[in-house]
C-alpha positions as CSV (number, residue, x, y, z in Angstrom):
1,X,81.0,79.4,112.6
2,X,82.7,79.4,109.4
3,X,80.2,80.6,107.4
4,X,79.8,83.5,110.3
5,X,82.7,84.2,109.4
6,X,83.3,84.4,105.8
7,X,80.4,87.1,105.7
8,X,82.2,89.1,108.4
9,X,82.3,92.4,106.7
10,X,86.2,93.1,108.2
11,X,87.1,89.7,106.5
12,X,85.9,91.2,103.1
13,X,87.6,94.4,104.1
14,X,90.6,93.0,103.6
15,X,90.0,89.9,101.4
16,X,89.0,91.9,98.6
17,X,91.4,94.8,98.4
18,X,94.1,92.5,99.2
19,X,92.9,89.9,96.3
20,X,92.6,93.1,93.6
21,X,96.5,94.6,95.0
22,X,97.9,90.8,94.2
23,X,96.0,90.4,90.5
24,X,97.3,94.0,89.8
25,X,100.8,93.0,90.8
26,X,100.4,90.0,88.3
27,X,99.5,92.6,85.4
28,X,102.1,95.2,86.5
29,X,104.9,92.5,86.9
30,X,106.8,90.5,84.6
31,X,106.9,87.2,84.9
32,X,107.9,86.1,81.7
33,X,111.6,86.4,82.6
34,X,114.6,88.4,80.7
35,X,114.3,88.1,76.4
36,X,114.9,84.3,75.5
37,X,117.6,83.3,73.0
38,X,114.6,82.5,70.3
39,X,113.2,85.8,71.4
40,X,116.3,87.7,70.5
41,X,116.3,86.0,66.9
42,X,113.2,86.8,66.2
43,X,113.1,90.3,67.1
44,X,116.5,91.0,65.2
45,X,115.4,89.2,62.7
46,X,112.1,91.7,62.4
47,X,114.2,94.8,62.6
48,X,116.4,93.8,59.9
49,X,113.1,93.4,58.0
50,X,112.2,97.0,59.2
51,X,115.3,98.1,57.5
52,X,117.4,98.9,60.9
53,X,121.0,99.6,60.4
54,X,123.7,97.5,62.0
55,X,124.6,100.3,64.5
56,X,120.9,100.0,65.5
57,X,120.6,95.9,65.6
58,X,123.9,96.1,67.6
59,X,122.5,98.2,69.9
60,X,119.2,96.2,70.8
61,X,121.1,92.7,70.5
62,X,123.1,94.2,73.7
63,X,120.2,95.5,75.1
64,X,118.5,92.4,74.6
65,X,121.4,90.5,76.0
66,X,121.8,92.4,79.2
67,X,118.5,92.0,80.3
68,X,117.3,91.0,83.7
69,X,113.6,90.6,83.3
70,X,112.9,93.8,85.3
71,X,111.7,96.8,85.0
72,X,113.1,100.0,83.7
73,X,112.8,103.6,83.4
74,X,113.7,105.7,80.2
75,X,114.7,109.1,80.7
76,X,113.7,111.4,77.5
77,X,115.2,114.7,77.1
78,X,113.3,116.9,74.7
79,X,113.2,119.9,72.5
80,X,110.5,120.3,70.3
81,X,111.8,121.7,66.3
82,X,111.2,125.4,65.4
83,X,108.4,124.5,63.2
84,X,104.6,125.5,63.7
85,X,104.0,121.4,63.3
86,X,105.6,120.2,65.8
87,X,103.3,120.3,68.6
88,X,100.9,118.2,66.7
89,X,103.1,115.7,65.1
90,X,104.3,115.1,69.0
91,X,100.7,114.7,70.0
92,X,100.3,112.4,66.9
93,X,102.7,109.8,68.2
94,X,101.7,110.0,71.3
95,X,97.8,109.0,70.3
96,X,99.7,105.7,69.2
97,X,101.9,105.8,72.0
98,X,100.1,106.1,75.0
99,X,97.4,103.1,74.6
100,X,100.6,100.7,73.5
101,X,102.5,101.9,76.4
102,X,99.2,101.4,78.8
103,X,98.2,97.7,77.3
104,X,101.6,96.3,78.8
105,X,101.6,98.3,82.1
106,X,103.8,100.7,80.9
107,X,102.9,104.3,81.9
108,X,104.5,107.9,81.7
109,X,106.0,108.8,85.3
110,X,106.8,112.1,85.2
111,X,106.9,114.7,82.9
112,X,108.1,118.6,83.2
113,X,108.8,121.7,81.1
114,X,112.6,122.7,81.6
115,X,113.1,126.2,83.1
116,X,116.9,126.7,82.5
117,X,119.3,125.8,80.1
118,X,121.6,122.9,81.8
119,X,123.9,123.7,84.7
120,X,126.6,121.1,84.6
121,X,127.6,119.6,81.1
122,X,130.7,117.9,80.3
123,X,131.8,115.9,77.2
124,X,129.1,116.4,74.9
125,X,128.3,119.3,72.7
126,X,125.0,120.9,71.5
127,X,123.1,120.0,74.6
128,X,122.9,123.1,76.7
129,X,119.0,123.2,76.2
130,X,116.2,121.1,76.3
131,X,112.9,121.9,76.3
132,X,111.4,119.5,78.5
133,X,112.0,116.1,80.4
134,X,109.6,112.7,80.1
135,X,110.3,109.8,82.5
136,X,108.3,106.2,81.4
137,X,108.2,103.2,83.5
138,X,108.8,100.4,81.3
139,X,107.0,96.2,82.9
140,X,109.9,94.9,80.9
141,X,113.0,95.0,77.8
142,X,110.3,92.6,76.4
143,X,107.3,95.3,76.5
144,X,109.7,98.0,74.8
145,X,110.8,95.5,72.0
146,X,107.0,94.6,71.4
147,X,106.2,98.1,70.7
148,X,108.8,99.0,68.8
149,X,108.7,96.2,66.4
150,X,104.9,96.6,65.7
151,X,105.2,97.8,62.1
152,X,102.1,100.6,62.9
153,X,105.0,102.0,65.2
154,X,107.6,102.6,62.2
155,X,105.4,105.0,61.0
156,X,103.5,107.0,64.3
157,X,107.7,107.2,65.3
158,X,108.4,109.3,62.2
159,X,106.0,111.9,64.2
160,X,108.3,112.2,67.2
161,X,111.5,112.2,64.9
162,X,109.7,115.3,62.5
163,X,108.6,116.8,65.8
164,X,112.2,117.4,67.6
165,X,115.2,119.0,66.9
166,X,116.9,116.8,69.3
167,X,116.2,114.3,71.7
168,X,118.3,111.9,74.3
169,X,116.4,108.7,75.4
170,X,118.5,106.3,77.8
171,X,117.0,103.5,79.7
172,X,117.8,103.7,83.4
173,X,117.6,100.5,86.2
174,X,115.4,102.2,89.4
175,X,117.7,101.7,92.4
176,X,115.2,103.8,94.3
177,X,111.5,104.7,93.2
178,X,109.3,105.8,95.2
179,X,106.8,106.2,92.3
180,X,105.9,102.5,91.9
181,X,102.9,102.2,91.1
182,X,102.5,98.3,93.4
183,X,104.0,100.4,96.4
184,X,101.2,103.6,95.5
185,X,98.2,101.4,95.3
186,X,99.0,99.5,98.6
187,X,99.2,102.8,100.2
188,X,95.9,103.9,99.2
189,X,94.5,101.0,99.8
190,X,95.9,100.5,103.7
191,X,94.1,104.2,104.0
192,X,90.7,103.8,102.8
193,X,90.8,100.2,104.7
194,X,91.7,101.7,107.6
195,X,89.0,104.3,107.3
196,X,86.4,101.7,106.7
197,X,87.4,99.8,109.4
198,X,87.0,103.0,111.9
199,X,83.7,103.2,110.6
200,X,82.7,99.7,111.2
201,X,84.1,99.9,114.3
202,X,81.9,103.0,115.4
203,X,78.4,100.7,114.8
């Protein structure tokens, strides 16, 4: 009986979808917990040696400080520089970008062109226009820190900075998000089961 019914096709249904949803989960999770004390050394200790400033180093101590072990999402505003380069050199950092980003289960989550100059601004100046708007789902503070500390990245970032006239980049804490990626693949993965299992349930 029990071997019956480990070889019952609707066990494998959902065995096996359910088995790859919980070791995707592990990868697109952290479970290494917020930056450790020795972890927070080391990494200021590392930009200091990349020639950060104090400003900078103050910065990423707090945001190393404040963190909670769970994801994020940075919100980029764009606008490429008047220069015939600067497509290219954006496209340059991103060929570095990308594969780091998508190693650690980080991932672009939106991206769109701006269509009008902004409708509602208060308290800063110079930032009427943008040219476009990048949102990127971050596993961790940990996977952020990882990527920009790799010395390689010093250099592909002077792209993005030669490719911009200006540029906002503030990480955000998802109170709602629809777009997650877990939430997405259990979706699919609920329909094609459930189509499969119609069509076993037709023979």
């Amino acid at each position: 009986m029990e071997t019956a019914a480990l070889r019952s096709p609707r066990l494998w249904l959902w065995a096996a979808p359910g088995f790859l949803w919980l070791l995707f989960c592990l990868w697109y999770t952290n479970t290494s917990g917020p930056v450790s004390a020795a972890e927070r050394e080391a990494y200021l200790q590392t930009a200091a040696q990349m020639g950060w400033g104090d400003e900078q180093r103050s910065s990423i101590r707090r945001f190393m400080d404040e963190d909670d072990g769970g994801q994020f999402l940075m919100v980029n505003l764009l606008d490429l520089a008047d220069d015939p380069e600067a497509g290219a050199n954006m496209n340059r950092y991103m060929e570095h970008m990308l594969p780091a980003l998508l190693r650690r289960a980080c991932h672009p989550t939106f991206a769109g062109d701006v269509v009008h100059q902004a409708m509602d601004l208060a308290g800063i100046e110079g930032a009427e226009t943008w040219g476009s708007v990048g949102i990127v789902r971050y596993r961790s503070r940990r996977d952020l820190l990882e990527i920009a500390m790799n010395p390689v990245f010093s250099g592909k970032h002077d792209y993005k900075i030669e490719a911009l006239a200006k540029t906002i980049a503030v990480p955000v804490a998802p109170s709602i998000y629809l777009s997650d990626l877990r939430l997405l693949l259990l979706l699919v993965l609920l329909a094609v089961i459930g189509i499969a299992n119609a069509l076993l349930a037709r023979r």
